[in-house]
C-alpha positions as CSV (number, residue, x, y, z in Angstrom):
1,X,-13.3,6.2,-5.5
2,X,-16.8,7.9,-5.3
3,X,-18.3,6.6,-1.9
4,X,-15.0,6.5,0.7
5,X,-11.2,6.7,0.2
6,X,-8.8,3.6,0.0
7,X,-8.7,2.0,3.5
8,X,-5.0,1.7,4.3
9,X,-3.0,-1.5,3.3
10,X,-5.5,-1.6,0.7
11,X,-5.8,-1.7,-2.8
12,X,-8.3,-0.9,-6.3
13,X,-9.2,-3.4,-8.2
14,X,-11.7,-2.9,-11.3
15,X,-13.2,-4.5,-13.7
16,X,-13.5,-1.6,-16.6
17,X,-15.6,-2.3,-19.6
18,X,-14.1,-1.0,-22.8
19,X,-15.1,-1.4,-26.8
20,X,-13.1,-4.6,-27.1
21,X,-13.9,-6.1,-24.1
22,X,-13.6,-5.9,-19.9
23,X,-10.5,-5.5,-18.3
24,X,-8.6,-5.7,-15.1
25,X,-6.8,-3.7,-13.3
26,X,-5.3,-2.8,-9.6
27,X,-4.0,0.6,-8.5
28,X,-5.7,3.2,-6.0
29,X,-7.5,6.3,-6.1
30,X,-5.3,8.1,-8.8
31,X,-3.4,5.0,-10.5
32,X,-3.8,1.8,-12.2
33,X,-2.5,-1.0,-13.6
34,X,-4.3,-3.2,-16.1
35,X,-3.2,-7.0,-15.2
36,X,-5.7,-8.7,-17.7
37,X,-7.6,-8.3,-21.3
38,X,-7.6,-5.5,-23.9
39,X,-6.6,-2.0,-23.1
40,X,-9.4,0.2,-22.4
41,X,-9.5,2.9,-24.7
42,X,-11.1,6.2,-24.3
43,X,-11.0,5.1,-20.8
44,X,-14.1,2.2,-20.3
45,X,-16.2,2.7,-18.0
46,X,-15.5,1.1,-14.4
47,X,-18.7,-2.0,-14.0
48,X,-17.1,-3.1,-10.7
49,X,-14.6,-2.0,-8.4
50,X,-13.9,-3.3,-5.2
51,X,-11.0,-3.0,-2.2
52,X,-8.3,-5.8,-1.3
53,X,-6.1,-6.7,1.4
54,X,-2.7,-6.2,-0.3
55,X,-0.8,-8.7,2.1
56,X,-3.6,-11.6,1.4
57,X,-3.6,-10.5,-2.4
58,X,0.4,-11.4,-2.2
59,X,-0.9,-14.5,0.6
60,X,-2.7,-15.9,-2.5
61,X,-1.0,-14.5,-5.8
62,X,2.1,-16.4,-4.3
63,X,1.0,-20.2,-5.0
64,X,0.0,-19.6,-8.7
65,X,4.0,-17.5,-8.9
66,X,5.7,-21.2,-7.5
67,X,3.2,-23.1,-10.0
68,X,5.1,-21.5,-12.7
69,X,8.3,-22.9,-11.1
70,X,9.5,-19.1,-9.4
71,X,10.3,-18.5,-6.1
């Protein structure tokens, strides 16, 4: 992150724009995952990036798992 470390019990997410199209992914300051859309290759270039709660991340990921019928 540019501006201020990772608060604690936070996490990264960013929406990265890459030649076929944006992506999204969650990590922190020296990881990520990508959770949706193409791979980034040659690395994209980060458009938004923002800091979630990870305990109302899971709070609110949780209804859409059950949806799917998991527990």
């Amino acid at each position: 992150m540019s501006d201020s470390e990772l608060a604690p019990g936070k996490v990264l997410i960013e929406v990265i724009s890459g030649p076929e199209g944006p992506c999204l992914s969650i990590g922190d300051e020296s990881t990520g995952h990508r959770l949706a859309g193409p791979k980034p290759w040659g690395g994209g270039s980060v458009t938004h990036q923002f800091q979630v709660d990870v305990e109302e991340l899971i709070r609110e990921a949780h209804p859409f798992r059950e949806a799917r019928g998991e527990k």
